[in-house]
C-alpha positions in Angstrom: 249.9 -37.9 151.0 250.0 -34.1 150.1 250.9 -33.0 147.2 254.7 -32.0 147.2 255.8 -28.3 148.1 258.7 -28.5 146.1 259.3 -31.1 143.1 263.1 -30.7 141.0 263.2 -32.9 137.8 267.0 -33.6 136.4 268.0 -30.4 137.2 271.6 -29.3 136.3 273.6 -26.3 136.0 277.0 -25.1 134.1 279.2 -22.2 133.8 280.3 -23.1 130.2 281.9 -26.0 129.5 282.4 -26.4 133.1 279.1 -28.8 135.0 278.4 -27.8 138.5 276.1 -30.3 139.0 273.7 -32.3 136.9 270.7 -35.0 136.7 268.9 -33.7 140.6 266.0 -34.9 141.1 264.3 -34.4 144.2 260.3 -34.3 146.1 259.5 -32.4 149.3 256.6 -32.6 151.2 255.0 -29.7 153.0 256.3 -29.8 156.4 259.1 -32.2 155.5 262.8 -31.5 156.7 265.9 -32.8 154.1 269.4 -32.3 154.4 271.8 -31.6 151.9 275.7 -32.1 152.0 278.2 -32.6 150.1 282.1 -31.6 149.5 283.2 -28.4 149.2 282.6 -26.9 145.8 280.3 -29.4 144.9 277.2 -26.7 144.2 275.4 -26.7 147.8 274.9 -23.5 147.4 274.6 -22.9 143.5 271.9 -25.8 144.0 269.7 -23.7 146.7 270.1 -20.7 145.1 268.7 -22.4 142.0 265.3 -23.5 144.2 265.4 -20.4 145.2 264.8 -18.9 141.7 267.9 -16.5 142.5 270.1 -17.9 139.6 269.4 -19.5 136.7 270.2 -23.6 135.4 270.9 -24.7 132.6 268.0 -27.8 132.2 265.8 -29.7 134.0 262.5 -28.2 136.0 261.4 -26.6 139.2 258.2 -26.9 141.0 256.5 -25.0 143.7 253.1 -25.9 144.9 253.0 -27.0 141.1 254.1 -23.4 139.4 257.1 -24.1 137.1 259.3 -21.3 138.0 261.3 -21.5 134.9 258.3 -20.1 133.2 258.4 -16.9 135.4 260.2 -13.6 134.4 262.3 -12.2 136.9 259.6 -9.8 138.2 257.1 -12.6 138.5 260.2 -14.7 140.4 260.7 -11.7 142.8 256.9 -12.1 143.6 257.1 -15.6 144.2 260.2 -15.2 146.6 258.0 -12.4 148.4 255.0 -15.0 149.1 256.3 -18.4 149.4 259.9 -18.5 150.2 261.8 -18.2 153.2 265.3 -17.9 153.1 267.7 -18.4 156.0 271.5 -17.5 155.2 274.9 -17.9 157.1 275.6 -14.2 157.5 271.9 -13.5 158.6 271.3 -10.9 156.1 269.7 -8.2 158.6 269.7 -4.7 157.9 271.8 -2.7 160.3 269.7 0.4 160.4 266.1 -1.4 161.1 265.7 -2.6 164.5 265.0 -6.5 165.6 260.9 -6.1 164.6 261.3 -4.4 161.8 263.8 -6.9 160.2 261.3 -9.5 161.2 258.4 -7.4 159.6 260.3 -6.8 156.6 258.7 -9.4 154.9 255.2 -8.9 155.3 255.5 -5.2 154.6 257.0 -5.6 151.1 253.5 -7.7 150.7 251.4 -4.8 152.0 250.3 -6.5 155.2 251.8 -5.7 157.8 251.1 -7.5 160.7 252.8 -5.7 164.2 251.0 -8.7 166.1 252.3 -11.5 164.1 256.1 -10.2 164.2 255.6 -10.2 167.9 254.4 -13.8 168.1 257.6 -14.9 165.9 259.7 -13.1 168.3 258.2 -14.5 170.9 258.4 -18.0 169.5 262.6 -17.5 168.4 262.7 -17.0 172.1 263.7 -12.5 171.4 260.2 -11.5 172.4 261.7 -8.2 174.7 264.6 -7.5 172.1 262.4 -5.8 169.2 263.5 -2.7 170.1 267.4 -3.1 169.4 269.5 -2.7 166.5 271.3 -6.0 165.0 274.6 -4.4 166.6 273.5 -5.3 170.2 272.7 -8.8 169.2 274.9 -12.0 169.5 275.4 -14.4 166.3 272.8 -16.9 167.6 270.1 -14.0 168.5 271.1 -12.4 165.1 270.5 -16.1 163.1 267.2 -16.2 165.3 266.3 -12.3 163.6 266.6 -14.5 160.3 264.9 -17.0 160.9 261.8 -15.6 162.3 262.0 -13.2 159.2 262.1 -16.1 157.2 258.9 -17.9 158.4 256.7 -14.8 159.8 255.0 -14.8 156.0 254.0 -18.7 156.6 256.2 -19.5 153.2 255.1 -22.9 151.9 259.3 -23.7 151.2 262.1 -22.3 153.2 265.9 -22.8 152.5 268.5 -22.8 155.0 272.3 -22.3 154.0 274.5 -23.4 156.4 272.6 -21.3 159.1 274.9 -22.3 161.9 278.1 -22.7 160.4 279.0 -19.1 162.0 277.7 -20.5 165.3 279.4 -22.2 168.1 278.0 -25.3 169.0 275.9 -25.1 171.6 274.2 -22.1 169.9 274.0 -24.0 166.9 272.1 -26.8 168.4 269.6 -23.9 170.0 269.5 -22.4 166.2 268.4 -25.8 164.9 265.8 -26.4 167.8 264.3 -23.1 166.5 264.4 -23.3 162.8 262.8 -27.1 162.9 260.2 -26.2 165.1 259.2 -23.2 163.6 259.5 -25.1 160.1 257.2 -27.9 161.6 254.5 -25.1 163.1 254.6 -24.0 159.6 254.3 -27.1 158.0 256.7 -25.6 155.6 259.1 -27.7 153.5 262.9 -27.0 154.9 265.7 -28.0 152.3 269.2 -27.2 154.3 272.9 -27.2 153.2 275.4 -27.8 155.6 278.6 -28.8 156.4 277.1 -30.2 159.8 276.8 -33.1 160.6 274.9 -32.5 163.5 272.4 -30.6 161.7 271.9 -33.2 158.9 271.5 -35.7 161.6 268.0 -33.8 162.6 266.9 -34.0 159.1 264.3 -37.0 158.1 266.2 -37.4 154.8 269.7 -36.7 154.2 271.1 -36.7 150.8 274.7 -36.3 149.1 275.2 -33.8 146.3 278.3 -34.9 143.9 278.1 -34.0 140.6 276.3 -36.6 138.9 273.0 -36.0 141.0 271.6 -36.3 144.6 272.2 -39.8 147.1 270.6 -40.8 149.7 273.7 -40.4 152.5 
């Protein structure tokens, strides 16, 4: 088997006195698609935010392709977000005043490659290959969460978080959102951790497990 893309050891996380969650534990392999869910206010969220490197916890470790991002500052965690992560967030994120290709290119620019040819094939494979041109204001929600998620995979990041990507979506769009993002995850042979409320989107997922505050379950 490969080595895991993404290995979390007892992590846990409070704001004071107060435990968000505590004791995760969890392994994904590259290309391997798990579910998270879990009742409100349980630390979804807080949780992917912490494999994302975008907040801090409190104990346990994180492990990306081996790298222990608790070691790394938080210039050397911006770095590691610009390589290996792809992020794909409920309110899409885009920037109004780029158009559709250059949202997509984003990444790959803030690496110093630019790549017009591969932002065209990711277009093309979100199913927006003619909308490049236009601005995120002519755009529907499920066209908009398609931007996001071709801007989250067009670096080929090793790990890519999803936060309730269609929870804005109606859904029929939502079940052409998730075609998208597990394909594209699967070309990729990334590792996709998502967070949802859904359970139609968990039900895609090859393991589904149930945050409460005492750890992850398998659901």
């Amino acid at each position: 088997m490969s080595q895991a893309a993404l290995v979390v050891e007892q992590l846990g996380k409070r704001y004071g006195s107060t435990t968000v969650f505590s004791g995760v534990s969890l392994s994904v392999a590259p290309g391997e698609f798990v579910a998270i869910v879990g009742e409100s206010g349980v630390g979804k969220s807080s949780l992917l935010n912490c494999l994302a490197a975008l907040d801090d916890w409190s104990e346990g470790r994180i492990l990306h392709a081996g790298v222990d991002l608790g070691t790394l500052n938080e210039p050397q965690r911006a770095h590691w977000r610009r390589a290996h992560l792809g992020f794909v967030f409920q309110a899409f994120h885009v920037l109004p005043h780029l158009d559709v290709a250059q949202n997509v290119g984003l990444p790959l620019l803030l690496l110093g490659r630019p790549d017009a040819a591969r932002v065209q094939a990711m277009l093309d494979a979100v199913g927006l290959g003619d909308l490049g041109a236009r601005l995120p204001a002519e755009l529907s929600g499920g066209q908009l969460q398609r931007v996001a998620i071709a801007r989250a995979l067009v670096h080929r990041p090793g790990l890519l978080l999803a936060d309730e990507p269609t929870g804005n979506l109606d859904p029929t769009t939502a079940a052409q959102v998730m075609d998208v993002l597990q394909q594209q995850a699967t070309e990729s042979d990334a590792a996709l951790v998502l967070v949802t409320h859904s359970s139609a989107a968990a039900a895609r997922a090859q393991r589904v497990l149930h945050l409460t505050a005492s750890g992850l379950q398998a659901a």
